[in-house]
LUMROZA-606600 format. One record per residue (C-alpha): residue number from 1; residue in three letters; chain; x, y, z. Coordinates in pm, whole numbers, plus 32768, in hexadecimal, padded with zeros to 4 digits. Each point is the difference from the previous one (the first is absolute). Layout:
NUM|ALA|A|X|Y|Z
...
end
This chain:
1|UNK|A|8000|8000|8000
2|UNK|A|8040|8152|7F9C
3|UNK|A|80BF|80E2|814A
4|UNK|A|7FCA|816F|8039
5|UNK|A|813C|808B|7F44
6|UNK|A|80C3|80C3|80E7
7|UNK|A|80E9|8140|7FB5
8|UNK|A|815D|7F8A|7FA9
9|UNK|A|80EE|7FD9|810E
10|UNK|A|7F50|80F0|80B9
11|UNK|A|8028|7F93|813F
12|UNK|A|8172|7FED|7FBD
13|UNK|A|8029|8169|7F94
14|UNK|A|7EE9|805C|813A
15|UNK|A|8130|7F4B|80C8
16|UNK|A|8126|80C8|7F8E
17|UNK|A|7F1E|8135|7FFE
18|UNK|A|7FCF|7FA9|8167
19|UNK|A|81A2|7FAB|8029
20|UNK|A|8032|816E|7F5E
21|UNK|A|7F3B|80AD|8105
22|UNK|A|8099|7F4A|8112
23|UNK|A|8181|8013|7F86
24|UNK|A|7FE2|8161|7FB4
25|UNK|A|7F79|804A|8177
26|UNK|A|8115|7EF9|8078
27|UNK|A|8146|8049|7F25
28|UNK|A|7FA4|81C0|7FDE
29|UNK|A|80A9|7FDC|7E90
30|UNK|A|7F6C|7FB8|7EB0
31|UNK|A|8122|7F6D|7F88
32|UNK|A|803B|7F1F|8144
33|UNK|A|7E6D|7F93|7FCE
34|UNK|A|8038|7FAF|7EB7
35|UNK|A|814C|7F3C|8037
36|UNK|A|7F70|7EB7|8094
37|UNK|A|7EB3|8041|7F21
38|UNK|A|80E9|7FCF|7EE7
39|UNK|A|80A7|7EDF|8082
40|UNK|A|7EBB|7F48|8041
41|UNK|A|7F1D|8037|7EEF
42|UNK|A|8133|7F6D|7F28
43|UNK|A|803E|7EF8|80BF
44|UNK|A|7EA5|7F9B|7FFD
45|UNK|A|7FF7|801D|7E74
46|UNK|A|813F|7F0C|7FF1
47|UNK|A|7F3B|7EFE|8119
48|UNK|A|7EE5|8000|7F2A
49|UNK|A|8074|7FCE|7EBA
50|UNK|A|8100|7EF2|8094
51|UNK|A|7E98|7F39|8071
52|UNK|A|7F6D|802C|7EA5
53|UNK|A|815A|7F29|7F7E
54|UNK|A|7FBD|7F0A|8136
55|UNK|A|7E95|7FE2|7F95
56|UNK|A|8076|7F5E|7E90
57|UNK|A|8099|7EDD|810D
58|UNK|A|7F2B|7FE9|811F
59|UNK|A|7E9D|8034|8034
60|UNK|A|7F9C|8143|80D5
61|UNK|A|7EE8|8068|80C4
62|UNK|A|7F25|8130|7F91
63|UNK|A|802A|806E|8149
64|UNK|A|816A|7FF8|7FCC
65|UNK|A|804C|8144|7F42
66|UNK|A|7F36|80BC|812D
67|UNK|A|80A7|7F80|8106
68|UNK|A|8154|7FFB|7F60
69|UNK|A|7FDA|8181|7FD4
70|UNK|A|7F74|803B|814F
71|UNK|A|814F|7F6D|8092
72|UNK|A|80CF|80A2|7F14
73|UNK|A|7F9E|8146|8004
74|UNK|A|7FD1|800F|8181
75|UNK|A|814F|7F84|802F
76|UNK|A|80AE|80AF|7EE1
77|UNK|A|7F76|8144|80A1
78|UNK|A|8096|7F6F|818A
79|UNK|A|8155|7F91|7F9E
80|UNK|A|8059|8155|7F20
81|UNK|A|7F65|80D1|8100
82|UNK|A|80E9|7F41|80F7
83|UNK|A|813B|8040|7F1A
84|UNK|A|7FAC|817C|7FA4
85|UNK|A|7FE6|8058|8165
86|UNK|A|8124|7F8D|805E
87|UNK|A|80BD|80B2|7EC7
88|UNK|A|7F4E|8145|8079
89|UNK|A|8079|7FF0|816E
90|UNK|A|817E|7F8D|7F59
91|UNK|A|7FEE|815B|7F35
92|UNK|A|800E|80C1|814C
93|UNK|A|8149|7F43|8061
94|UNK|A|80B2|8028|7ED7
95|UNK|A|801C|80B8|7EBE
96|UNK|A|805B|7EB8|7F11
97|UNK|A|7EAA|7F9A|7F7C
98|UNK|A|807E|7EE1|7F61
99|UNK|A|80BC|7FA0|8152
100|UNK|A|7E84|8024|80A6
101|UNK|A|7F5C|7F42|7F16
102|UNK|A|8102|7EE5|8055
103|UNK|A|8012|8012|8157
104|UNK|A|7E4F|7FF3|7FF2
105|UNK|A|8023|7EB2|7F42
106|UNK|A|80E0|7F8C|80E6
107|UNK|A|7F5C|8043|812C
108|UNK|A|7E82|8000|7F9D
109|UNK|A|8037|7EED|7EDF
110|UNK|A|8037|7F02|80E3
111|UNK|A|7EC8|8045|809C
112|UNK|A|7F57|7FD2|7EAE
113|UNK|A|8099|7ED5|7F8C
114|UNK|A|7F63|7F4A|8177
115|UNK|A|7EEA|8094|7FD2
116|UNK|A|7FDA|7F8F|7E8D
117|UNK|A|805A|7EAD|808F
118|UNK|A|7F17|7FE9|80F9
119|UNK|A|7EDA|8052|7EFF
120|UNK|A|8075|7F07|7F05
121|UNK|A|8008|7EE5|812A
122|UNK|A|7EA1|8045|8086
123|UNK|A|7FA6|7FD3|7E99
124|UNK|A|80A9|7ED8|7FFE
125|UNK|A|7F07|7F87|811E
126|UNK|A|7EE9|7FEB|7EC8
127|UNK|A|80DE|7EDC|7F7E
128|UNK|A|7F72|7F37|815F
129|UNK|A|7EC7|8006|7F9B
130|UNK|A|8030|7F24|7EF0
131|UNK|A|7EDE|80C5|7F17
132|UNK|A|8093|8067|7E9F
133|UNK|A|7F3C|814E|7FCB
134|UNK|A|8071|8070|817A
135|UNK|A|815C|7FC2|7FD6
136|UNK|A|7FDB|809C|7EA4
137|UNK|A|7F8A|8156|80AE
138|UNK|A|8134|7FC0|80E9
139|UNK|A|80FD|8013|7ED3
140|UNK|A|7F2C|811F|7F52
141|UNK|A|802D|80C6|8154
142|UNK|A|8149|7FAC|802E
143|UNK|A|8099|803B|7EB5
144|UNK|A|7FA1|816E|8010
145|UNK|A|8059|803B|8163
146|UNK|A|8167|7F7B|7F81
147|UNK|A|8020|80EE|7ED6
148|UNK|A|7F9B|8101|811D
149|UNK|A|8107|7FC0|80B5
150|UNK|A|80FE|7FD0|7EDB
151|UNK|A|7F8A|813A|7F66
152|UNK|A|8033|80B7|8175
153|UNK|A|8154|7FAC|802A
154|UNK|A|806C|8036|7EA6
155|UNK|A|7F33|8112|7F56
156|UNK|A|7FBA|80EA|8141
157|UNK|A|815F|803E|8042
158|UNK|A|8025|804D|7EC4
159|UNK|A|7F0A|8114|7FFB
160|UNK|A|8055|8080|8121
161|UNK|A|817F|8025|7F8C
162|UNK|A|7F6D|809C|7EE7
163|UNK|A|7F3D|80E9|80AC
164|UNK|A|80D8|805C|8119
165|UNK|A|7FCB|8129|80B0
166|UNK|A|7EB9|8041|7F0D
167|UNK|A|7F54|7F10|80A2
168|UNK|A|7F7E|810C|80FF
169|UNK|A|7F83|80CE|7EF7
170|UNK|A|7EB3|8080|7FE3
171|UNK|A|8004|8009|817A
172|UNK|A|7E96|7FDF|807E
173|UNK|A|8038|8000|819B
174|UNK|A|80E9|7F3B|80F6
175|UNK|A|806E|7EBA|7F43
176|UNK|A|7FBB|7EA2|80CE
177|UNK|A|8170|8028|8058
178|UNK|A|809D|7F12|8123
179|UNK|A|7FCF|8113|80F7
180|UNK|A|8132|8057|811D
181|UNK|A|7F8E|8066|8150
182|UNK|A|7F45|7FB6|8146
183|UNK|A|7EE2|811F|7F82
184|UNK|A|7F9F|7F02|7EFB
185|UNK|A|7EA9|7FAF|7FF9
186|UNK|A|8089|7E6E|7FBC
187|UNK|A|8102|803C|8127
188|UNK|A|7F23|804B|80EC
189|UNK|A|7EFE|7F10|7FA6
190|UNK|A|8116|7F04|8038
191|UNK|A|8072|8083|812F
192|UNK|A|7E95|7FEC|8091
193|UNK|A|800A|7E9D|7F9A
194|UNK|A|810F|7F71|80B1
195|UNK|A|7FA9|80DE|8156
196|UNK|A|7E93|7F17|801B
197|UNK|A|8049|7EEC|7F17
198|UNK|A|7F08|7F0D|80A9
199|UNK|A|7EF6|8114|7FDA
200|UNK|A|8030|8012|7E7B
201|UNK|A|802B|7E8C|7FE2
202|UNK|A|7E9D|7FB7|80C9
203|UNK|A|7F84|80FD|7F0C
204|UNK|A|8068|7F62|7EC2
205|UNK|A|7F80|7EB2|805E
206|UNK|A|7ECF|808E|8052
207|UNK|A|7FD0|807B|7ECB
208|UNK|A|8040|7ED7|7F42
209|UNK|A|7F4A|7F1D|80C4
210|UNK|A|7ED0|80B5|7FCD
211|UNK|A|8038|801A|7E88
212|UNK|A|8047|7E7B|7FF1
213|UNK|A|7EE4|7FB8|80D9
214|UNK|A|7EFE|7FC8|7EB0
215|UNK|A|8115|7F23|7F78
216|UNK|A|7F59|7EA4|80F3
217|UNK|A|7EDC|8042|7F24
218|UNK|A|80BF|7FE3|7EB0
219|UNK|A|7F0F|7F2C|7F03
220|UNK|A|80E6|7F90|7EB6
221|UNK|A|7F0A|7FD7|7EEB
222|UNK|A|8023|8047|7E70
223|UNK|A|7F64|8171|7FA0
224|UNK|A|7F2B|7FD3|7EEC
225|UNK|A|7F64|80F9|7F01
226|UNK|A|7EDA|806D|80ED
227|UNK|A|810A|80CD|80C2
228|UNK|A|8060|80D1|7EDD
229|UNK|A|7F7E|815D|7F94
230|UNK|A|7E8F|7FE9|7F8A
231|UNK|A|806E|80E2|7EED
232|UNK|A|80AE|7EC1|7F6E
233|UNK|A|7F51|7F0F|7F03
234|UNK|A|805E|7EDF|80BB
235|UNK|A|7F84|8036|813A
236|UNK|A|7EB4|807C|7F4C
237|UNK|A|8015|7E9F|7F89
238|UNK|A|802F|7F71|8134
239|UNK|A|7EEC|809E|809C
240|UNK|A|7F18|7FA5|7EB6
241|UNK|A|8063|7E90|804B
242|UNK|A|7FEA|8003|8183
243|UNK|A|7E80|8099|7FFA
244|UNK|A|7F6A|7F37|7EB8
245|UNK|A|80AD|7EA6|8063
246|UNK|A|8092|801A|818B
247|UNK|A|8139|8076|805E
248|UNK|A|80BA|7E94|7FF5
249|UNK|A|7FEC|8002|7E8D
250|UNK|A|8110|80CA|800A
251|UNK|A|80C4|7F21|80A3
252|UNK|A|7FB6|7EA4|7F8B
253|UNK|A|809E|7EE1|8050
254|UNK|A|8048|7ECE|7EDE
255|UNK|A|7FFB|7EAF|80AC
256|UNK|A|80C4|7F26|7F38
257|UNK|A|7FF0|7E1E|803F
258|UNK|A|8115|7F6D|7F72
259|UNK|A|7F70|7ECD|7FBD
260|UNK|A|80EC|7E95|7FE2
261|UNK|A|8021|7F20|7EEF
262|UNK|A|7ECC|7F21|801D
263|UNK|A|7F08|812C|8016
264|UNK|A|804F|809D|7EF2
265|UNK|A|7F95|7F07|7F0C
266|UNK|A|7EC4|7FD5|80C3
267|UNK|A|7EF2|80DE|7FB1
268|UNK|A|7F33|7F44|8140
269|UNK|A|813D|8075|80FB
270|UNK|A|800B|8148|7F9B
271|UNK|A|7EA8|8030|8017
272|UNK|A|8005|7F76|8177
273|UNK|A|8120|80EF|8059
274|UNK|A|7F8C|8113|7F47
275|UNK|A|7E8B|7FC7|80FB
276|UNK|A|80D7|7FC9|8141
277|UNK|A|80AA|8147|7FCA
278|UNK|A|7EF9|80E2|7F98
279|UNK|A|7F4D|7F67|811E
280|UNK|A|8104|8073|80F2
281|UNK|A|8024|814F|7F76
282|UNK|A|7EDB|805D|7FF5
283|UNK|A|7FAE|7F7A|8177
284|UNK|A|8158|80D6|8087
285|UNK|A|7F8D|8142|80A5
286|UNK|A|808D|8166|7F50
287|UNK|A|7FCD|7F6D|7EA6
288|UNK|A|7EC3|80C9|7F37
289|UNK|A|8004|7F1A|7EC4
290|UNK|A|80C8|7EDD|7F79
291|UNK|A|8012|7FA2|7E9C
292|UNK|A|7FFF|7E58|7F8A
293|UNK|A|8154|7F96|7FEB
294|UNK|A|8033|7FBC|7E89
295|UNK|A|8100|7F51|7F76
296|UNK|A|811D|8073|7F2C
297|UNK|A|803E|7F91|7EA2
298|UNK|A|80E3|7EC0|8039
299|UNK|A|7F2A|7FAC|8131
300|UNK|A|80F6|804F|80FA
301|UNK|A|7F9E|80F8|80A8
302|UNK|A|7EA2|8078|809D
303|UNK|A|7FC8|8182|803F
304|UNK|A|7EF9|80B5|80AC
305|UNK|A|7FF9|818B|8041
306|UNK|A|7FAF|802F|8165
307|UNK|A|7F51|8188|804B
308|UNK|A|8058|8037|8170
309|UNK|A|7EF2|80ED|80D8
310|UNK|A|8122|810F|802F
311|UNK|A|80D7|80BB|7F62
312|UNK|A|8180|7FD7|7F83
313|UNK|A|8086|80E4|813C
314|UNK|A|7F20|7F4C|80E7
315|UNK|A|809D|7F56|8111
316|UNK|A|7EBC|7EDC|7FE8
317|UNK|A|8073|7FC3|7E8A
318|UNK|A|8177|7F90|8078
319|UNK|A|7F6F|7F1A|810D
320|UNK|A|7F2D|7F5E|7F15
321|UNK|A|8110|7FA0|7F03
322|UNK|A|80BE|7F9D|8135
323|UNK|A|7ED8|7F29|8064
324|UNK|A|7FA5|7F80|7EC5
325|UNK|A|818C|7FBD|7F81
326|UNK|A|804A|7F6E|8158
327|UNK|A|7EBA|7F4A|806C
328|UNK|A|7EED|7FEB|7EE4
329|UNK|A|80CE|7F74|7F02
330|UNK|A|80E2|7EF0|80AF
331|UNK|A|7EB5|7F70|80B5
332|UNK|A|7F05|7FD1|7EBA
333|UNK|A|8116|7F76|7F48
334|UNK|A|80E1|7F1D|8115
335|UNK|A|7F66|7EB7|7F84
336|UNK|A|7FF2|8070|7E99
337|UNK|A|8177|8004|7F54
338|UNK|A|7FD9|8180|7F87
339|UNK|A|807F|814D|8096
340|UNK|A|7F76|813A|8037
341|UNK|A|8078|812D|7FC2
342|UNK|A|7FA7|819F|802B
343|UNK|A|809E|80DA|7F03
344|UNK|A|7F99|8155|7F2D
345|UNK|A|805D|8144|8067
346|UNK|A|7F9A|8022|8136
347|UNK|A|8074|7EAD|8068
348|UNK|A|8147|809D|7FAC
349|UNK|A|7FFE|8111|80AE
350|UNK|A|7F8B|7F84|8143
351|UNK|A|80E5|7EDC|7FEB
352|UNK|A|8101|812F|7FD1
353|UNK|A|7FA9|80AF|8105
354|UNK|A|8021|7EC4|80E0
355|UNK|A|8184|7FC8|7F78
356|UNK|A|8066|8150|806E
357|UNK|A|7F89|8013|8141
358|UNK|A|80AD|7EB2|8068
359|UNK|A|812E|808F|7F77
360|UNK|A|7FCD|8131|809C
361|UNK|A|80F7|7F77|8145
362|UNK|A|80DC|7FA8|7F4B
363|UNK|A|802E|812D|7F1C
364|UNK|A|7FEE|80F2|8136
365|UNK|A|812E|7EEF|809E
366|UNK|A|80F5|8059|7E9E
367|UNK|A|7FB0|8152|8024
368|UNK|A|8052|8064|8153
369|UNK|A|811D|7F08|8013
370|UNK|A|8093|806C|7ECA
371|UNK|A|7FEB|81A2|8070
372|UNK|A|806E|7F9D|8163
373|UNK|A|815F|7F30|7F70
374|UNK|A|8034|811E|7EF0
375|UNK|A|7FEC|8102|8109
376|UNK|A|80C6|7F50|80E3
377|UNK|A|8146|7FF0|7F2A
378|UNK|A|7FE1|8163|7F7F
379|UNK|A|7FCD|80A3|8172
380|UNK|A|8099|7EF7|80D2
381|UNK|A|7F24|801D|8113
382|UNK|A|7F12|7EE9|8069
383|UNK|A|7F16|80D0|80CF
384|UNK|A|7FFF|810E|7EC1
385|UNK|A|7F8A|7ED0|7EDF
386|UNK|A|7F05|7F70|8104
387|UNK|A|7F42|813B|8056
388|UNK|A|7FF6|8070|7E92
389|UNK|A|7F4E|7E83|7F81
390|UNK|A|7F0A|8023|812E
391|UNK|A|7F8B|817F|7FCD
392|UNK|A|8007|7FDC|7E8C
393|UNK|A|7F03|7EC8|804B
394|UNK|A|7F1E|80E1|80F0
395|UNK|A|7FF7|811D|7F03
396|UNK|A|7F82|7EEA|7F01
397|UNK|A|7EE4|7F7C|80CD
398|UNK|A|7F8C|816A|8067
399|UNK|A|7FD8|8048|7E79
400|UNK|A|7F5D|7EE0|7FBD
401|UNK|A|7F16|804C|8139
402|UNK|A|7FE3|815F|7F2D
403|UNK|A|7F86|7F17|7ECE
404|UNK|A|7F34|7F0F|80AE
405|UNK|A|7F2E|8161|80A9
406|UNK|A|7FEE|80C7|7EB4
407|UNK|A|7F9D|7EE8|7F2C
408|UNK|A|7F73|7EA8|80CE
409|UNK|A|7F34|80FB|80D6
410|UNK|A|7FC0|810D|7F50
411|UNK|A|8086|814B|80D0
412|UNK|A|802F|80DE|7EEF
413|UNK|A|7FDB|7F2D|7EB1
414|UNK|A|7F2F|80BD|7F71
415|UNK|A|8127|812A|7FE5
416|UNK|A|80D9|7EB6|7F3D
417|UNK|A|7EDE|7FD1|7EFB
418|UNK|A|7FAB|7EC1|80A4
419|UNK|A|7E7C|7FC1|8031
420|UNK|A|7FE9|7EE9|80B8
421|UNK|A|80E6|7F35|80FD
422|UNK|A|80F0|7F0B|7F95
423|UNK|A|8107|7F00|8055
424|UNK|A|815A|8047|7FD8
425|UNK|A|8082|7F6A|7F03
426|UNK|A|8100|7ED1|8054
427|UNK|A|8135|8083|7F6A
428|UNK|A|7FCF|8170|8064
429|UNK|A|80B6|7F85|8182
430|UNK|A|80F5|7F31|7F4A
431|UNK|A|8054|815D|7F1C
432|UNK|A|7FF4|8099|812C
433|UNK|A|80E9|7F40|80D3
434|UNK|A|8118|7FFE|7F06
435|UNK|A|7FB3|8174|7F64
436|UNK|A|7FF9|80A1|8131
437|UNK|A|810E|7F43|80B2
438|UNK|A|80ED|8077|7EF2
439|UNK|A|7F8B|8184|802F
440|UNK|A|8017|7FF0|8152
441|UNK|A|8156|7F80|7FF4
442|UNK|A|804F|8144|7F1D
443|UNK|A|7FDE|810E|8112
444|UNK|A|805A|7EED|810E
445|UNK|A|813E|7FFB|7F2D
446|UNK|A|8021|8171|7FE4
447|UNK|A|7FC0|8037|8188
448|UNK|A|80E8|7EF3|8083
449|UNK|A|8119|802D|7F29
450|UNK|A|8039|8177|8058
451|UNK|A|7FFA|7F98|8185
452|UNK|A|80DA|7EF0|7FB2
453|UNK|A|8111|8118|7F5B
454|UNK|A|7FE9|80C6|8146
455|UNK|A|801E|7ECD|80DF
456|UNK|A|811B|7F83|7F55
457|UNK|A|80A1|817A|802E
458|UNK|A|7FB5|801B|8177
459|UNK|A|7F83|7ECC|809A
460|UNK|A|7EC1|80B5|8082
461|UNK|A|7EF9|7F8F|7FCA
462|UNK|A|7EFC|810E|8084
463|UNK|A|80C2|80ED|7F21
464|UNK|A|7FE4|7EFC|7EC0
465|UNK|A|7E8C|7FEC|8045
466|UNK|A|7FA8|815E|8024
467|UNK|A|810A|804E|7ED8
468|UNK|A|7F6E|7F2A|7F30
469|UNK|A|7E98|803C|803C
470|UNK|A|803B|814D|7FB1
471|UNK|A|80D1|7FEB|7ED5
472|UNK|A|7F15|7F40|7F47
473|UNK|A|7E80|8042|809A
474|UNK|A|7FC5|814B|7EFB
475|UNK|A|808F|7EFC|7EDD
476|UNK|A|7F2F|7EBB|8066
477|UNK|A|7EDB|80DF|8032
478|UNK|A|802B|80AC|7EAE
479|UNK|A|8056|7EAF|7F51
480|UNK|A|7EAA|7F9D|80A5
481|UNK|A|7F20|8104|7F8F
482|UNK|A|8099|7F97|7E9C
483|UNK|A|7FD8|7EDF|800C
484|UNK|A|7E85|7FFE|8095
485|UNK|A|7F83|80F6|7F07
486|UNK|A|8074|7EFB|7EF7
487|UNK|A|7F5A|7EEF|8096
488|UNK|A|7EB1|80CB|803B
489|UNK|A|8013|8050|7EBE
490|UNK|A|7F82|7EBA|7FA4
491|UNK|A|7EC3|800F|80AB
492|UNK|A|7F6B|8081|7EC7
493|UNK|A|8026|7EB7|7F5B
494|UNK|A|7EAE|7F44|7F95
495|UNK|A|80BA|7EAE|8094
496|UNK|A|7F67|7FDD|817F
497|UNK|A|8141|7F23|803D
498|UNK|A|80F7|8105|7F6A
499|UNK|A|7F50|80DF|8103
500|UNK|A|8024|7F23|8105
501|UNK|A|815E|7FFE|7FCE
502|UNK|A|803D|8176|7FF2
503|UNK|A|7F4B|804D|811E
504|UNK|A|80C2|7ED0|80BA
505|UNK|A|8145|8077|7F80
506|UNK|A|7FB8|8171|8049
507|UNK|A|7FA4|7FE5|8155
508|UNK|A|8137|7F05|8074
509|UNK|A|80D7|8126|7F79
510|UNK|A|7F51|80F5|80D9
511|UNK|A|7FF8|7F29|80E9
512|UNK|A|8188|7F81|7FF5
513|UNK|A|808E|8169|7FEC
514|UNK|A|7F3E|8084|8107
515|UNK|A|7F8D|7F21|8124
516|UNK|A|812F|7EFE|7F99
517|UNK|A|8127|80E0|7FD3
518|UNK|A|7FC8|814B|80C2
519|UNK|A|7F70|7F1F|813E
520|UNK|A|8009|7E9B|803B
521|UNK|A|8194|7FF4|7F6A
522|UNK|A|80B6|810C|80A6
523|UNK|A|7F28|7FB8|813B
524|UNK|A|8091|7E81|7FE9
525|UNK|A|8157|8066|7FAB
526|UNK|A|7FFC|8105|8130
527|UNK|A|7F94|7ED8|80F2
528|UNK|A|80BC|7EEF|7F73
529|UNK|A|8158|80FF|8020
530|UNK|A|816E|7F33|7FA8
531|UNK|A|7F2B|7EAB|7FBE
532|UNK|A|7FA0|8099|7E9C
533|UNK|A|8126|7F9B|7F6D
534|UNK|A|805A|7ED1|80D8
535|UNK|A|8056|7EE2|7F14
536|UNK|A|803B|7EB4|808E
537|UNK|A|81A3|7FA2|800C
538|UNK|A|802D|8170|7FA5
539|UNK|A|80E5|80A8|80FF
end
């Protein structure tokens, strides 16, 4: 069926006009704005175009080019804001711009490189789940957050060498330098910090608690077509079909008897199975209407469609292909020879859906393993890797809780386009686990490696928190902002899932630069002190 046609990549350019805005508040120069801009929207062009050559070998997604330049653009924007900031606040210490943009790779590219790294194995985390078109959006995302990073290290210093001094031109107000000085605003917000940090760390787990709280109510269930816009044709369909015929006629189920060698050539068997079943169908409770099982050409086979009394979405419809696949089929045809089977779209779907979520352990087990070793052997601190994999979990389940509230019960759907409530689709929590995993590890990154500098310099650690904290809060916040207002963008998209997503994604990086970074981590690392960066058989 025909879709709504919507305006070209407009929620990509409503993105960067969004990342405009906020980098010309952040950075006070045109030039300095336009710097990572420039970086990104390239890099982005080179990601895509490298999945259109992967899509002549492997099969993609449609959901793949979406997501693919959600993560690339958000962290295209992150990882060349990162690097230009630190070239900025290098200008003011020396007069060799090609000496600052150097010394920023240095320092800051390391930073990027981890942070890449950490994206790229989240992602890998879709490879658990054993499900082609999920690890497929894995690689999509992870080829462009790559080329991000590539084109960070290597084109941004470039530009900025280029640039030099002109980087500040077109000045607009106070750039989103590294600011010196107790009088800063991020100074003293650190300072306040570490004189109650038990106060700010009840607070922050306060918060998240009660934004996870809707997450014990999570229902996974396919979205179908009655979710989206009634301006579309297909969900005018869908409702056509729903009121002339029920609503399980969109979601039919084919039941499928293998049948063995001796029935097939015998019309009289296959008319006695063909009776028991129909029988049995049509005597289980949830089904509206169940056809004759016929029999295929070669006599194989016999299939019957089978019209549940709810919908697709419907959380009766997956219990009665459970019921009828589990306990329907085996028990009319035990003495018989055949088997029984459920398939169609639906079938699929829900069988999907029940993959994934006993995968979903196991996925969550990769993930936070794999960020808690990789952080481990860049910051050397055992107390450091374990408190980023645990907070970077919480934030995940409070924007999921975020999800399950806006869209399961309704607060506020109607401001998302979405009419009615819905399930969450299965692999929006996977997407979510290893997505924002891998963002969080970006400012996690950004935070923790400027207090480890100052910790390795002085062996303080009160003065590598607060340091830190307030070295990079202004440049994690103004990476967030960015990096929201691209996700957001994609709220205008006709796909309920795609908005799902954004809104999920959007609110974790709210979420992760704000009640994460500025309150439940320097609060930790205040109270934990010298065990930060305690590594066992370290002296």
């Amino acid at each position: 069926m025909a879709r709504a046609k919507e305006p070209a990549r407009l929620s990509e350019f409503i993105g960067l006009l969004a990342a405009v805005a906020v980098l010309l508040i952040g950075f006070g120069s045109v030039a300095a704005a336009g710097l990572p801009l420039l970086t990104s929207v390239i890099a982005m062009a080179v990601g895509l175009s490298v999945l259109g050559l992967l899509a002549g070998v492997f099969t993609l997604s449609s959901e793949s080019p979406t997501l693919a330049t959600m993560m690339g653009l958000g962290a295209g924007l992150d990882y060349a804001l990162l690097l230009t900031t630190r070239y900025r606040r290098l200008l003011h210490e020396t007069d060799d711009a090609d000496a600052a943009a150097g010394d920023a790779v240095a320092s800051s590219g390391r930073a990027v490189l981890v942070a890449a790294a950490a994206v790229g194995v989240a992602l890998g985390g879709l490879y658990v789940s054993g499900v082609g078109f999920i690890a497929a959006l894995g690689v999509a995302a992870g080829v462009t957050v790559l080329i991000a990073a590539l084109a960070t290290l290597s084109l941004t210093p470039a530009l900025c060498g280029l640039l030099g001094r002109r980087i500040d031109r077109l000045h607009l107000g106070r750039p989103s330098d590294e600011a010196n000085g107790t009088a800063d605003l991020w100074h003293r917000w650190a300072r306040a910090v570490g004189d109650r940090p038990w106060r700010y760390l009840a607070i922050g787990v306060l918060v998240l608690a009660a934004l996870s709280t809707p997450l014990a109510a999570i229902q996974l269930g396919h979205v179908d077509a009655g979710a989206s816009p009634v301006e579309l044709t297909e969900r005018r369909a869908y409702d056509l079909i729903s009121k002339a015929f029920g609503p399980g006629t969109n979601g039919q189920l084919i039941v499928v008897i293998a049948l063995d060698r001796d029935q097939r050539g015998s019309s009289a068997d296959r008319r006695r199975v063909s009776a028991s079943v129909h029988e049995a169908l049509t005597g289980t409770p949830g089904i509206a209407s169940v056809d004759t099982p016929l029999p295929s050409s070669d006599g194989a086979l016999l299939i019957a469609i089978v019209t549940p009394e709810t919908g697709p979405q419907d959380t009766a419809t997956a219990e009665l292909l459970h019921r009828v696949h589990r306990d329907v089929l085996p028990q009319v045809l035990s003495h018989t020879g055949a088997q029984g089977y459920v398939t169609g779209t639906t079938a699929a779907r829900l069988t999907l859906q029940d993959v994934l979520a006993s995968r979903l352990l196991a996925i969550t087990a990769f993930v936070v393993s794999a960020a808690f070793l990789l952080l481990l052997a860049v910051f050397r601190g055992l107390l450091v890797a374990a408190k980023a994999a645990l907070l970077n979990l919480v934030s995940i389940g409070a924007a999921l809780g975020v999800i399950v509230a806006v869209f399961q019960w309704g607060w506020g759907s109607s401001l998302f386009g979405v009419t009615e409530s819905v399930p969450v689709e299965p692999y929006v929590p996977i997407l979510m686990l290893a997505i924002v995993f891998g963002l969080s590890m970006d400012y996690e990154i950004f935070l923790i490696a400027r207090m480890r500098e100052v910790w390795v310099r002085t062996g303080d650690n009160h003065l590598s928190v607060a340091a830190g904290l307030a070295a990079t809060a202004r440049v994690i916040s103004c990476a967030a902002l960015v990096m929201t207002s691209v996700f957001f963008a994609f709220l205008l998209s006709t796909e309920v899932v795609i908005r799902m997503l954004a809104l999920g994604l959007g609110v974790s990086v709210i979420i992760d630069a704000t009640v994460i970074r500025l309150l439940l981590v320097p609060a930790a690392m205040y109270l934990f002190r010298d065990a930060n960066w305690w590594l066992p058989g370290r002296r």
